[in-house]
C-alpha positions in Angstrom: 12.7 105.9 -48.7 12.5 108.9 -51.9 9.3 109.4 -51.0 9.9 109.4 -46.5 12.5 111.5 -47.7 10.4 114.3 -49.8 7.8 114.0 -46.6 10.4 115.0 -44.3 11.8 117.6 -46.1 8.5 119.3 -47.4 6.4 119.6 -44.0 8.6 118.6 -41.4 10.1 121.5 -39.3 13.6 122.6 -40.1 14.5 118.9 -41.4 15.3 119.9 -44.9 18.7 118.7 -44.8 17.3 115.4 -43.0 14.7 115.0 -45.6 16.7 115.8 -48.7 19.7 112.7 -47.4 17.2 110.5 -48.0 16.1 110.9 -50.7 19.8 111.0 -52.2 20.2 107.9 -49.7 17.0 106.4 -51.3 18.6 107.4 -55.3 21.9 105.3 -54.2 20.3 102.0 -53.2 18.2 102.5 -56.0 21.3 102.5 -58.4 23.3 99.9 -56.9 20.0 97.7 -56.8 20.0 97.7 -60.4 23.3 97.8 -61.2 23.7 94.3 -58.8 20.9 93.1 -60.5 21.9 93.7 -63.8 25.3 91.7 -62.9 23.2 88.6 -61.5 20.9 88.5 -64.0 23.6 88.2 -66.3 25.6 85.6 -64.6 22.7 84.0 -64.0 21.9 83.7 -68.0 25.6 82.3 -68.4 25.2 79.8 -65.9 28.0 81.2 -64.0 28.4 81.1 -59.9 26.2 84.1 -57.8 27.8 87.3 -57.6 29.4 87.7 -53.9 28.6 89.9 -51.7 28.4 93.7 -52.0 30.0 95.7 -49.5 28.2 99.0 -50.5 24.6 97.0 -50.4 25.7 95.4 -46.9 26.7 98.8 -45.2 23.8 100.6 -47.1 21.0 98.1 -45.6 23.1 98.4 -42.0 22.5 102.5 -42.4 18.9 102.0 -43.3 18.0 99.6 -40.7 20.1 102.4 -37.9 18.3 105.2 -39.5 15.1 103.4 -39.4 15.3 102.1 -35.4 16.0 106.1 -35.0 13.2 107.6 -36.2 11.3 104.4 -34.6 12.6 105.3 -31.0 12.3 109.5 -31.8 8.7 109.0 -32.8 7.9 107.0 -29.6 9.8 109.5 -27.2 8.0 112.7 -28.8 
């Protein structure tokens, strides 16, 4: 998604607002990817129950995936 995102922004046309939300988007999944793995892995090593579900990681994977069918349709209507 960092690297769509540096693509859009360096040589698409007037989408360097477009292109640089993405790659922040791309930098925030990447955090909380590690920081949830980091708390399963840990739990995980105890023996303790999974961690439940993350909010953040549900609504950041629903954003992607709306985001994603966007560009889809855009690219097949232009």
């Amino acid at each position: 998604m960092m690297g769509f995102g540096f693509v859009v922004a360096r040589f698409g046309h007037g989408s360097l607002m477009a292109g640089a939300s993405l790659v922040l988007l791309g930098m925030l999944v990447n955090i909380h990817a590690a920081a949830a793995h980091s708390v399963f892995t840990a739990r995980f090593e105890r023996g303790g129950a999974a961690p439940r579900r993350s909010r953040f990681g549900i609504v950041m994977a629903s954003t992607l995936a709306a985001i994603g069918f966007a560009m889809a349709v855009y690219l097949m209507t232009h």
